[in-house]
CHARMM-style PDB file with segment names, atoms N, HN, CA, C and O in Angstrom:
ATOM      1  N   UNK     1       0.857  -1.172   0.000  1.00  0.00      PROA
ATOM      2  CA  UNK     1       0.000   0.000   0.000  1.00  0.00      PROA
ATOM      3  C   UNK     1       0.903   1.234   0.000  1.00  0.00      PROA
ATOM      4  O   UNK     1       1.740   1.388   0.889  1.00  0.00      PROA
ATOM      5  N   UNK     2       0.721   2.209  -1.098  1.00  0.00      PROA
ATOM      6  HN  UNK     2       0.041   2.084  -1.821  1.00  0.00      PROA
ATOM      7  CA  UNK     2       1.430   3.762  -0.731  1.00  0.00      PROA
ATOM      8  C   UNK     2       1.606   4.168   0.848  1.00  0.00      PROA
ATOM      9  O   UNK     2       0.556   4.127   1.488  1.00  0.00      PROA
ATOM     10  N   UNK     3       2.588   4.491   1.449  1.00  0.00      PROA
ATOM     11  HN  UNK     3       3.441   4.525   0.929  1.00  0.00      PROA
ATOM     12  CA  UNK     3       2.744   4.805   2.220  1.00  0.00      PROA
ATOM     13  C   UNK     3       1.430   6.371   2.374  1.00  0.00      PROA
ATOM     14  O   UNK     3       0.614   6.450   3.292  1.00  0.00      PROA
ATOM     15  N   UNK     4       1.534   7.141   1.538  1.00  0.00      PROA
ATOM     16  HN  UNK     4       2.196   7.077   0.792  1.00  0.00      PROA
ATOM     17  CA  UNK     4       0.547   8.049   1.255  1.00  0.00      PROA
ATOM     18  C   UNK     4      -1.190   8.164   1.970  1.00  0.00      PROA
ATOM     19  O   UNK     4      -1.827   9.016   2.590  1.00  0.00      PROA
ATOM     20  N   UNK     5      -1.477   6.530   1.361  1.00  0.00      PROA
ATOM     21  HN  UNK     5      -0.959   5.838   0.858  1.00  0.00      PROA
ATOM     22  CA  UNK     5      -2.560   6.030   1.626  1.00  0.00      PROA
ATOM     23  C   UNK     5      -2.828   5.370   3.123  1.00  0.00      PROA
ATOM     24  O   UNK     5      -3.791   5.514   3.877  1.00  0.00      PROA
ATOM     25  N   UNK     6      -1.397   4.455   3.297  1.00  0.00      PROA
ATOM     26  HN  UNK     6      -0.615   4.339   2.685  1.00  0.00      PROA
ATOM     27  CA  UNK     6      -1.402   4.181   4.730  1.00  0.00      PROA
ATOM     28  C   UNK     6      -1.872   5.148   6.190  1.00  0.00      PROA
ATOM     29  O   UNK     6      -2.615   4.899   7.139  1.00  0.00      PROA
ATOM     30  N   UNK     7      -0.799   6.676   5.710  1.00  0.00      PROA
ATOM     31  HN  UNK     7      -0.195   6.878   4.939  1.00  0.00      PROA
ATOM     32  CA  UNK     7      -0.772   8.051   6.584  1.00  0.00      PROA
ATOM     33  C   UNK     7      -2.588   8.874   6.575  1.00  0.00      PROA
ATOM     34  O   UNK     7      -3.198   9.695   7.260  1.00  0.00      PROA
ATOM     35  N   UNK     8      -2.804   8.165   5.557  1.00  0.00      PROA
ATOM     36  HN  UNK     8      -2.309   7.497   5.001  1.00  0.00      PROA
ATOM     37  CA  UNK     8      -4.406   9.187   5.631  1.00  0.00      PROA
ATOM     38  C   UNK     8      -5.307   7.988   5.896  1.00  0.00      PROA
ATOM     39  O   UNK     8      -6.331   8.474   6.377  1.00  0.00      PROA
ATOM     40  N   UNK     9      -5.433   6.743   5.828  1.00  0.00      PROA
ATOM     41  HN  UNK     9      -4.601   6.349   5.437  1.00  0.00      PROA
ATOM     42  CA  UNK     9      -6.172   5.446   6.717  1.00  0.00      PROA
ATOM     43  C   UNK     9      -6.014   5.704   8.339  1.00  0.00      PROA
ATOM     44  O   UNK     9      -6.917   5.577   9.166  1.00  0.00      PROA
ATOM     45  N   UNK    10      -4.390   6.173   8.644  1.00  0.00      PROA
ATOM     46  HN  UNK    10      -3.657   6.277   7.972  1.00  0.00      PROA
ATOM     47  CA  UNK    10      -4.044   5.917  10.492  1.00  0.00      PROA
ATOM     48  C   UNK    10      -4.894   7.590  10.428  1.00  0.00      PROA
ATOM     49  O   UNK    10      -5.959   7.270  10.957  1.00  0.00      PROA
ATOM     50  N   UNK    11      -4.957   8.259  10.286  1.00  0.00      PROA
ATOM     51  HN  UNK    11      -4.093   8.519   9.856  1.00  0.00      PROA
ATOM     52  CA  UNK    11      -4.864   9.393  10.177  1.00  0.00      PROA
ATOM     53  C   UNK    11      -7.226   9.823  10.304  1.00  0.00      PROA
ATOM     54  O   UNK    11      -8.089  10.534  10.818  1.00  0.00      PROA
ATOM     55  N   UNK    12      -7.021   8.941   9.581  1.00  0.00      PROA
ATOM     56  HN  UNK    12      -6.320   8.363   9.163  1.00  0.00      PROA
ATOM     57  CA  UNK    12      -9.357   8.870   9.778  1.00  0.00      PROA
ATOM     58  C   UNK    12      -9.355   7.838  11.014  1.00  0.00      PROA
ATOM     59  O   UNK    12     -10.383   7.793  11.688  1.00  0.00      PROA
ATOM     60  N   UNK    13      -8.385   7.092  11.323  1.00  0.00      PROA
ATOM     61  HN  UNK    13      -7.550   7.128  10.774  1.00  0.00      PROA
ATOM     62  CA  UNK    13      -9.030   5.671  12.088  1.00  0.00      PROA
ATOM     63  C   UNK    13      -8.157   6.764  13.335  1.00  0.00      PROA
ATOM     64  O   UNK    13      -8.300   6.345  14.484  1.00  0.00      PROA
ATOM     65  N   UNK    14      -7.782   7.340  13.280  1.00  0.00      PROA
ATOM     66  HN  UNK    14      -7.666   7.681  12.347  1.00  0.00      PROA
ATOM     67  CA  UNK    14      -7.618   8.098  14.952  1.00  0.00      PROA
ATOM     68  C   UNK    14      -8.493   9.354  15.336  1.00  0.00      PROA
ATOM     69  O   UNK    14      -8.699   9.838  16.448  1.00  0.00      PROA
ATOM     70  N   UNK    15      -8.898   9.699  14.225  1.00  0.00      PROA
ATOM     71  HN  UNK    15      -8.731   9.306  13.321  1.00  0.00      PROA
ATOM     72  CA  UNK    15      -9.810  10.443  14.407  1.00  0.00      PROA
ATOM     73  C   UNK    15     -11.524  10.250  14.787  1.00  0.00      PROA
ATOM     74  O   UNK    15     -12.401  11.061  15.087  1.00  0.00      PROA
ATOM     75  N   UNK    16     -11.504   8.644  14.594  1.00  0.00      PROA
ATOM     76  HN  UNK    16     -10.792   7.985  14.350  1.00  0.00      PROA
ATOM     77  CA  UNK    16     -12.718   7.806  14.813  1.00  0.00      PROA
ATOM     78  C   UNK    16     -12.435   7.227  16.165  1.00  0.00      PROA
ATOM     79  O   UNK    16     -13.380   6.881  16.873  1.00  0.00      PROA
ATOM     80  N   UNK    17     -11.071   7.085  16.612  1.00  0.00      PROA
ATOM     81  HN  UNK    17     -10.303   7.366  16.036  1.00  0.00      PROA
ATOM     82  CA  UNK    17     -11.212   6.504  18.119  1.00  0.00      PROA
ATOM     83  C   UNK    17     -10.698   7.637  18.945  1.00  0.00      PROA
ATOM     84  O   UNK    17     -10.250   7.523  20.086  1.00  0.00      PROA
ATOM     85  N   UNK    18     -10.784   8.524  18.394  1.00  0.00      PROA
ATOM     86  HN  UNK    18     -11.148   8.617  17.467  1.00  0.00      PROA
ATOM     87  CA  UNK    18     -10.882  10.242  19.677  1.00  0.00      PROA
ATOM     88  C   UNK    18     -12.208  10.822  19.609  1.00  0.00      PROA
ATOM     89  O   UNK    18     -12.490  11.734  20.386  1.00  0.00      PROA
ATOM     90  N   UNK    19     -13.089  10.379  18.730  1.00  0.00      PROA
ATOM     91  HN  UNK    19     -12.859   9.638  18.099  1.00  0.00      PROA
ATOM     92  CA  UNK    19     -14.655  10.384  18.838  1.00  0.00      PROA
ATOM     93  C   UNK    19     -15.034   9.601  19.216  1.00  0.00      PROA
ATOM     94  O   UNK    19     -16.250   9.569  19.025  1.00  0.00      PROA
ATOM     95  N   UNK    20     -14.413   8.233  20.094  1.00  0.00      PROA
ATOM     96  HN  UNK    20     -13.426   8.258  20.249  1.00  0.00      PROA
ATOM     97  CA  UNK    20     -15.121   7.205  20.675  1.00  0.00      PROA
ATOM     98  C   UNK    20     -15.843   6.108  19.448  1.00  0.00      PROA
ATOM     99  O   UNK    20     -16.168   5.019  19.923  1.00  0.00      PROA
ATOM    100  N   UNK    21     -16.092   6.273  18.086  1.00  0.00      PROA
ATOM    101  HN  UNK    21     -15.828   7.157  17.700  1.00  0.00      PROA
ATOM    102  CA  UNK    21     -16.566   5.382  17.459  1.00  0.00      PROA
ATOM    103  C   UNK    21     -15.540   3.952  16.742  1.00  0.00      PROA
ATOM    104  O   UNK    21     -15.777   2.921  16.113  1.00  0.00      PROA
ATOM    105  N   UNK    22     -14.864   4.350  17.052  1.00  0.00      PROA
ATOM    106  HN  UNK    22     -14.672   5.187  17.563  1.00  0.00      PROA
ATOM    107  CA  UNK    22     -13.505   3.167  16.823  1.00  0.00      PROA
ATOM    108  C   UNK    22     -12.588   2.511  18.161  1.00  0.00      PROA
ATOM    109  O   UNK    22     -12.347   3.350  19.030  1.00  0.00      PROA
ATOM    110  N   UNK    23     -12.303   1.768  18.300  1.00  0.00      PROA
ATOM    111  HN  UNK    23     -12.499   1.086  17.595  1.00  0.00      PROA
ATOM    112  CA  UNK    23     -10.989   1.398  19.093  1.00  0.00      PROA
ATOM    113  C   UNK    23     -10.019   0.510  18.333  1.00  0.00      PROA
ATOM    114  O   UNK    23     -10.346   0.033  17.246  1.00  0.00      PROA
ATOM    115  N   UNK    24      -8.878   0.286  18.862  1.00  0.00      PROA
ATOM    116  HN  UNK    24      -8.613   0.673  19.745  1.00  0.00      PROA
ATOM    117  CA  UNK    24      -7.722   0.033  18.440  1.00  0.00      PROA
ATOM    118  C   UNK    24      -7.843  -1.185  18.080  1.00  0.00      PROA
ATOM    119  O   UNK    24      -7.190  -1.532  17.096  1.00  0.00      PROA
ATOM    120  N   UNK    25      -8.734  -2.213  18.787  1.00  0.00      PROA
ATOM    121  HN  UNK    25      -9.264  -1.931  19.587  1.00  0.00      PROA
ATOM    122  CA  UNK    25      -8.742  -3.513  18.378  1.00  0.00      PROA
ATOM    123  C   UNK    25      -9.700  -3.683  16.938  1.00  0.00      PROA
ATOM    124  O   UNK    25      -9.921  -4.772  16.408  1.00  0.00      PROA
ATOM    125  N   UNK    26     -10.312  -2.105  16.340  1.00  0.00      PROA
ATOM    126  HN  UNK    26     -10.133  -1.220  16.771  1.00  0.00      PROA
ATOM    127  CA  UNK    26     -10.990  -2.086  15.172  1.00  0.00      PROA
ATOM    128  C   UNK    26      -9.772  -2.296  13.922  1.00  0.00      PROA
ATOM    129  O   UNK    26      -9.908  -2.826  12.819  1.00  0.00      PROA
ATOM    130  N   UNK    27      -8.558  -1.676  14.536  1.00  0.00      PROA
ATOM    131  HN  UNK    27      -8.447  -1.245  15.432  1.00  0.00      PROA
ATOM    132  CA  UNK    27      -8.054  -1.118  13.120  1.00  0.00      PROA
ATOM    133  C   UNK    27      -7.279  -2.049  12.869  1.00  0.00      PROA
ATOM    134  O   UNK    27      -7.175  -2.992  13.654  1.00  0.00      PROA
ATOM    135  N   UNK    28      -6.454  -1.972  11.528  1.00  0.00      PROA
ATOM    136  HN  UNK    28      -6.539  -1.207  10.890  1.00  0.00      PROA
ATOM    137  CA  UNK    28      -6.274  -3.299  10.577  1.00  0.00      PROA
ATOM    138  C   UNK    28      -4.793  -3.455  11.327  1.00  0.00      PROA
ATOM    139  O   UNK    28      -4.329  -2.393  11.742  1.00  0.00      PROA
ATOM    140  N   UNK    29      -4.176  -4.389  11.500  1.00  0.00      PROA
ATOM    141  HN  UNK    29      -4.553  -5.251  11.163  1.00  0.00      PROA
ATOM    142  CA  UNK    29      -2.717  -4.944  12.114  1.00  0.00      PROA
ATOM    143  C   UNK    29      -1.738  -4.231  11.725  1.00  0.00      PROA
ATOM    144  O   UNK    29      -0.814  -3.628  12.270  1.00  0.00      PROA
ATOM    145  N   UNK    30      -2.355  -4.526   9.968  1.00  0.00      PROA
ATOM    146  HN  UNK    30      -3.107  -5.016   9.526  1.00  0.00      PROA
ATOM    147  CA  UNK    30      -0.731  -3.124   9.135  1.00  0.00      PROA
ATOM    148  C   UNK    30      -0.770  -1.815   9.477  1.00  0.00      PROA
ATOM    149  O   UNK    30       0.128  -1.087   9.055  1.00  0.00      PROA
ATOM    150  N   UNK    31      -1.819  -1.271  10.304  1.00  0.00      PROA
ATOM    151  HN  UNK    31      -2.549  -1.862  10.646  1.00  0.00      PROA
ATOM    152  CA  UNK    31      -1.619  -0.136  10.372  1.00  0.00      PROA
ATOM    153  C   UNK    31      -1.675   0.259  11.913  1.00  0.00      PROA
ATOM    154  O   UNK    31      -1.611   1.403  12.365  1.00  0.00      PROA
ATOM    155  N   UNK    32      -1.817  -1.022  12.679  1.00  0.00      PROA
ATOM    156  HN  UNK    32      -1.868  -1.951  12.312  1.00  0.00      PROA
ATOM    157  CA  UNK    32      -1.488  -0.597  14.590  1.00  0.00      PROA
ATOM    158  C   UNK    32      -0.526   0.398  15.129  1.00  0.00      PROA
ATOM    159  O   UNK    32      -0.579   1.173  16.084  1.00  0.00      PROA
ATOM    160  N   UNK    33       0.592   0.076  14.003  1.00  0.00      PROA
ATOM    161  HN  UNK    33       0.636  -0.554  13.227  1.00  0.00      PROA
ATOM    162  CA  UNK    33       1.750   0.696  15.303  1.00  0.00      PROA
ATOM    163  C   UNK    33       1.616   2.390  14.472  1.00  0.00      PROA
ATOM    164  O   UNK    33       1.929   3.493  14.921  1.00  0.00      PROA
ATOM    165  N   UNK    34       1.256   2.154  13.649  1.00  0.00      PROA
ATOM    166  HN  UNK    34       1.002   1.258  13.285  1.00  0.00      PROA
ATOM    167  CA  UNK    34       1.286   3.626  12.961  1.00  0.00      PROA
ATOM    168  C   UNK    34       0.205   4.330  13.974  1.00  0.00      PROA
ATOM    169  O   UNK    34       0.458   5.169  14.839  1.00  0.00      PROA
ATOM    170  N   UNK    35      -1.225   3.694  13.596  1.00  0.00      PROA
ATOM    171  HN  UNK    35      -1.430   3.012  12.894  1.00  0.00      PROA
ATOM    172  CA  UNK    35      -2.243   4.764  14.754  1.00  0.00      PROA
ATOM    173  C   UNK    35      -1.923   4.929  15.894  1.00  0.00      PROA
ATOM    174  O   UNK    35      -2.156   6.052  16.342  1.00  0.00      PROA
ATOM    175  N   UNK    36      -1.233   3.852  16.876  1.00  0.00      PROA
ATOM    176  HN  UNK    36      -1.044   2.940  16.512  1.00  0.00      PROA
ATOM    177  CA  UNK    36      -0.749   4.078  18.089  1.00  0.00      PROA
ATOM    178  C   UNK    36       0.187   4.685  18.061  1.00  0.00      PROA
ATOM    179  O   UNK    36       0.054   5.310  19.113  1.00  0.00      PROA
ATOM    180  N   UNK    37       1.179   5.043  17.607  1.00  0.00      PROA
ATOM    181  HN  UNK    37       1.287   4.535  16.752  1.00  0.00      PROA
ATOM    182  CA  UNK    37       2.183   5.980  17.549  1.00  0.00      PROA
ATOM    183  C   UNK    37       1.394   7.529  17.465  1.00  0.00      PROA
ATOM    184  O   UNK    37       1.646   8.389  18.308  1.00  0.00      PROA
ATOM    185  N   UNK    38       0.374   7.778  16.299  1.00  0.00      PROA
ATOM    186  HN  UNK    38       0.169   7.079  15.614  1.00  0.00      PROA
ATOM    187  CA  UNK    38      -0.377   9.269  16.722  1.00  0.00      PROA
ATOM    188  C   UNK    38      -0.946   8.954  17.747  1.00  0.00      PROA
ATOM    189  O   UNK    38      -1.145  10.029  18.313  1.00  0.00      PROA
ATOM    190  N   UNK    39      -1.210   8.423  18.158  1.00  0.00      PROA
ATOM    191  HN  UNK    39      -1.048   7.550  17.698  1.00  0.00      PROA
ATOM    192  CA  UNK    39      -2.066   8.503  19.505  1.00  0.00      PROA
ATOM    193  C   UNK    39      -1.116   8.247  20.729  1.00  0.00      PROA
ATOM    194  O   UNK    39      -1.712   7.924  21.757  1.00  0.00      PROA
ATOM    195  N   UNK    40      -0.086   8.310  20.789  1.00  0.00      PROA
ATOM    196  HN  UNK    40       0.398   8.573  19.955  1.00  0.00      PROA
ATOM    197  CA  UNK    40       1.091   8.294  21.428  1.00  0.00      PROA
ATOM    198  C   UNK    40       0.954   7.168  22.490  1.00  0.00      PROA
ATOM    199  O   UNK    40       1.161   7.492  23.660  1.00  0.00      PROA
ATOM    200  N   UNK    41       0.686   6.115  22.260  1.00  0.00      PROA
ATOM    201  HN  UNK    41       0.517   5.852  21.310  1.00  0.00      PROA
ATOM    202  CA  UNK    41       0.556   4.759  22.975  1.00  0.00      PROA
ATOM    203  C   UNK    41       2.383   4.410  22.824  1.00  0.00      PROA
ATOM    204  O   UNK    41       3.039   4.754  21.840  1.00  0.00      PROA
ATOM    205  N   UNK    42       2.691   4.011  23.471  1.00  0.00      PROA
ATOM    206  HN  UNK    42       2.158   3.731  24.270  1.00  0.00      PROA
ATOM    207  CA  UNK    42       4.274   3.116  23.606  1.00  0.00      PROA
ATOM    208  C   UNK    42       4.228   1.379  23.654  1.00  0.00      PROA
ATOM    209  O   UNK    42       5.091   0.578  23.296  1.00  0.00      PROA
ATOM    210  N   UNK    43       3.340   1.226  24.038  1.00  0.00      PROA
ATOM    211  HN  UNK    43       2.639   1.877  24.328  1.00  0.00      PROA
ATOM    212  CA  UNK    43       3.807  -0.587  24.201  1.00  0.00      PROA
ATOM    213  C   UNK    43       3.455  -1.289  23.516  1.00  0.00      PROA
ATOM    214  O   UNK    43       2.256  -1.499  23.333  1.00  0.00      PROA
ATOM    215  N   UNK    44       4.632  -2.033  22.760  1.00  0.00      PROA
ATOM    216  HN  UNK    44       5.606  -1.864  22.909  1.00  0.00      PROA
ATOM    217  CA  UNK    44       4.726  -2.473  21.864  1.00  0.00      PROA
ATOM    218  C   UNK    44       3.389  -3.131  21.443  1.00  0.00      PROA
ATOM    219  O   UNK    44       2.628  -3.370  22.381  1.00  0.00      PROA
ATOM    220  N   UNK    45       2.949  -3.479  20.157  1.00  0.00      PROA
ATOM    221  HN  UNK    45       3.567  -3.285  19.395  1.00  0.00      PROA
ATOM    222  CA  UNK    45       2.002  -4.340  19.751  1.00  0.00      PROA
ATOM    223  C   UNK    45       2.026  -5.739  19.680  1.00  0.00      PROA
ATOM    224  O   UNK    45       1.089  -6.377  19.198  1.00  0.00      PROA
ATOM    225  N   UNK    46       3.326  -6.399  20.258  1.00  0.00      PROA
ATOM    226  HN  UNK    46       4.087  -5.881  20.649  1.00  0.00      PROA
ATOM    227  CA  UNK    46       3.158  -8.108  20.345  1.00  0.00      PROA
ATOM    228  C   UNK    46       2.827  -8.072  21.858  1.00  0.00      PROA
ATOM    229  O   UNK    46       2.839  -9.205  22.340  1.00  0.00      PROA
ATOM    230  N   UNK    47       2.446  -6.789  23.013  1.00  0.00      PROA
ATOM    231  HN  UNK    47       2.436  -5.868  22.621  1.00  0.00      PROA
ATOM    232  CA  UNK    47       2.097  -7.216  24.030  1.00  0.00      PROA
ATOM    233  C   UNK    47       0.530  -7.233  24.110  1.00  0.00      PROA
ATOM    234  O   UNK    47      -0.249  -6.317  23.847  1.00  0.00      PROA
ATOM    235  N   UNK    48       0.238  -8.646  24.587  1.00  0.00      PROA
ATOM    236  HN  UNK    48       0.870  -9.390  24.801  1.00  0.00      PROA
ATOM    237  CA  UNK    48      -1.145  -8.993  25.052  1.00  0.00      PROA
ATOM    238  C   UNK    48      -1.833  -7.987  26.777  1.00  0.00      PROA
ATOM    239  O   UNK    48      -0.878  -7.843  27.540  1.00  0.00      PROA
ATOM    240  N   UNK    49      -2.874  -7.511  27.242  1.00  0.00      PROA
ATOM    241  HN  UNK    49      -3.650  -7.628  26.622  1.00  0.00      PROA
ATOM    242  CA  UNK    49      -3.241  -7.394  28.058  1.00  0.00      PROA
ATOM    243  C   UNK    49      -2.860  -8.223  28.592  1.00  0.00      PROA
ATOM    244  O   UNK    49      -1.907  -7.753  29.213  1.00  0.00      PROA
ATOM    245  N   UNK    50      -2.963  -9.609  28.901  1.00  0.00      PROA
ATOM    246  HN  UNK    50      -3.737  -9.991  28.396  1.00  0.00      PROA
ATOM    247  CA  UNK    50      -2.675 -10.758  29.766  1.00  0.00      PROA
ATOM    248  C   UNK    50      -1.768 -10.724  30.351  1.00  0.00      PROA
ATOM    249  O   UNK    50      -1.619 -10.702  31.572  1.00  0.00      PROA
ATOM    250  N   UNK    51      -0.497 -10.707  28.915  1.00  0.00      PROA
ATOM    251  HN  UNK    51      -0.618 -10.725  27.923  1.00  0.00      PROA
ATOM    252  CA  UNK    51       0.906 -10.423  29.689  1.00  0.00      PROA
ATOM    253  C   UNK    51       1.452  -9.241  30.426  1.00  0.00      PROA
ATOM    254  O   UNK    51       2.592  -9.248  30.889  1.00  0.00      PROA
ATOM    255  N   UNK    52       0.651  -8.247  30.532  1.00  0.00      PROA
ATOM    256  HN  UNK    52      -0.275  -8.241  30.156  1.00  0.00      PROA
ATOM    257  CA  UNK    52       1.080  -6.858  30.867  1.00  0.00      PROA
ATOM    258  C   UNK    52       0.328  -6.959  32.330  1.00  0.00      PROA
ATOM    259  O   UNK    52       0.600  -6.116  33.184  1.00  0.00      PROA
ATOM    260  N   UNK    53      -0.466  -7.832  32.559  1.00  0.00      PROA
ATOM    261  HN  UNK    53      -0.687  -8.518  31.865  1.00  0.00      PROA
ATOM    262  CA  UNK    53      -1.246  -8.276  33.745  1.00  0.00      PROA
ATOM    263  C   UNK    53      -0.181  -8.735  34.652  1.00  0.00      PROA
ATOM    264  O   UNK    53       0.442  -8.093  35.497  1.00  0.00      PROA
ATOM    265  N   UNK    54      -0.088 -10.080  34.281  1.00  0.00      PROA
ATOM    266  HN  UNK    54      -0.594 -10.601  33.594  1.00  0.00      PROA
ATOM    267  CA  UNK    54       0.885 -11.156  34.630  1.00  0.00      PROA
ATOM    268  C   UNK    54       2.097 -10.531  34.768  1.00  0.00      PROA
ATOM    269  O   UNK    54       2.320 -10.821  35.944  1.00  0.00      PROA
ATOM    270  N   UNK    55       2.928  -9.960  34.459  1.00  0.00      PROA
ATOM    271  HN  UNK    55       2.747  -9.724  33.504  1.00  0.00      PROA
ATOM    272  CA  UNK    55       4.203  -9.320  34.257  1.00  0.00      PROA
ATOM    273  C   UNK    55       3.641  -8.285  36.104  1.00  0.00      PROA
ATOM    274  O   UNK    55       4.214  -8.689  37.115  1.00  0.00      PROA
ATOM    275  N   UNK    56       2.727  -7.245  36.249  1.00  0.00      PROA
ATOM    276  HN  UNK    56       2.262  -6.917  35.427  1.00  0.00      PROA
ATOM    277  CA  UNK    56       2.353  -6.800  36.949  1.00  0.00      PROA
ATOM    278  C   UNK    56       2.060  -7.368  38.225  1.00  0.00      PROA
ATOM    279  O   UNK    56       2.121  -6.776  39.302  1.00  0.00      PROA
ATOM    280  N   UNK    57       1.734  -8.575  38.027  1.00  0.00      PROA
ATOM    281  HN  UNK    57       1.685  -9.056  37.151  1.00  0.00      PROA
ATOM    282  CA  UNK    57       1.296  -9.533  39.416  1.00  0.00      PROA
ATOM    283  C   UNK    57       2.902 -10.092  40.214  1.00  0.00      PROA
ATOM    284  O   UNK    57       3.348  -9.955  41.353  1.00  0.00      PROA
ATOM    285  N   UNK    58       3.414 -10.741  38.993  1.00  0.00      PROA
ATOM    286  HN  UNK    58       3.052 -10.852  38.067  1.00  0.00      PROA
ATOM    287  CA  UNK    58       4.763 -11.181  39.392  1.00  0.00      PROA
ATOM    288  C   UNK    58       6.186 -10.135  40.129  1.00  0.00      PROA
ATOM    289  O   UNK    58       7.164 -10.459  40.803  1.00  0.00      PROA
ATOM    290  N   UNK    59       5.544  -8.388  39.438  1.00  0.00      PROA
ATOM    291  HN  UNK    59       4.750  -8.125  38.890  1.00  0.00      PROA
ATOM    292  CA  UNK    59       6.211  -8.011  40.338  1.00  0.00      PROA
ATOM    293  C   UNK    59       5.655  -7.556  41.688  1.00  0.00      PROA
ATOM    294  O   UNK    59       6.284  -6.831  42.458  1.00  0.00      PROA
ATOM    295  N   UNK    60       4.550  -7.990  41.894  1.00  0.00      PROA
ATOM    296  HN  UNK    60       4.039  -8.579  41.269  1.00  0.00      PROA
ATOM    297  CA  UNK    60       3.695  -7.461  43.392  1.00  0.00      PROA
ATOM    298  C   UNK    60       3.858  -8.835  44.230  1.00  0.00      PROA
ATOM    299  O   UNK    60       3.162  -8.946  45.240  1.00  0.00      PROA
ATOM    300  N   UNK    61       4.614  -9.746  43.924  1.00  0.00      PROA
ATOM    301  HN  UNK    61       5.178  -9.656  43.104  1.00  0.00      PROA
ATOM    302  CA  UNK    61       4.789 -10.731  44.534  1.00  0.00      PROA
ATOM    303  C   UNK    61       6.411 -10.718  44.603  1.00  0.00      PROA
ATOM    304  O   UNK    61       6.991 -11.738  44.975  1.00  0.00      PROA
ATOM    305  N   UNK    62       7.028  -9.727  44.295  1.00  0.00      PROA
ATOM    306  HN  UNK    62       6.556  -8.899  43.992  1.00  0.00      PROA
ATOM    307  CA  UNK    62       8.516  -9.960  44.798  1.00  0.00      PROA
ATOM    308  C   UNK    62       8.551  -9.053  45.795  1.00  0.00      PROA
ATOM    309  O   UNK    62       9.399  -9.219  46.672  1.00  0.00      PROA
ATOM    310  N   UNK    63       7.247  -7.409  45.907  1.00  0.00      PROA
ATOM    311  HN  UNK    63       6.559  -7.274  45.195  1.00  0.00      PROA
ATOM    312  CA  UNK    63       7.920  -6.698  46.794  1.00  0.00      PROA
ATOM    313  C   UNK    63       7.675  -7.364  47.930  1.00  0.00      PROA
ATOM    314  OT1 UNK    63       8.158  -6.972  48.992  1.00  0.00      PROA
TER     315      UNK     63
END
């Protein structure tokens, strides 16, 4: 896909989940890290909720 075309797809699909009618788990894979990047999200896209859970529990069990 034109990079062109990519920038104006992330570019409507963030503008649909800052109006609440989209979320992130709407938009297409090829274009995740791009919308999350405008939307200034940081963590990475191979992390699951689960693991960001789990990762969280394991350190409340070392303090």
């Amino acid at each position: 896909m034109n990079e062109q075309i990519k920038k104006a797809f992330a570019t409507t699909l963030v503008h649909l989940i800052l109006a609440g009618r989209r979320t992130i788990e709407d938009v297409p894979v090829g274009l995740q890290d791009q919308v999350k990047a405008d939307l200034g999200i940081t963590e990475p896209a191979h992390v699951t909720p689960a693991a960001i859970q789990a990762a969280e529990q394991s350190t409340e069990l070392e303090a």
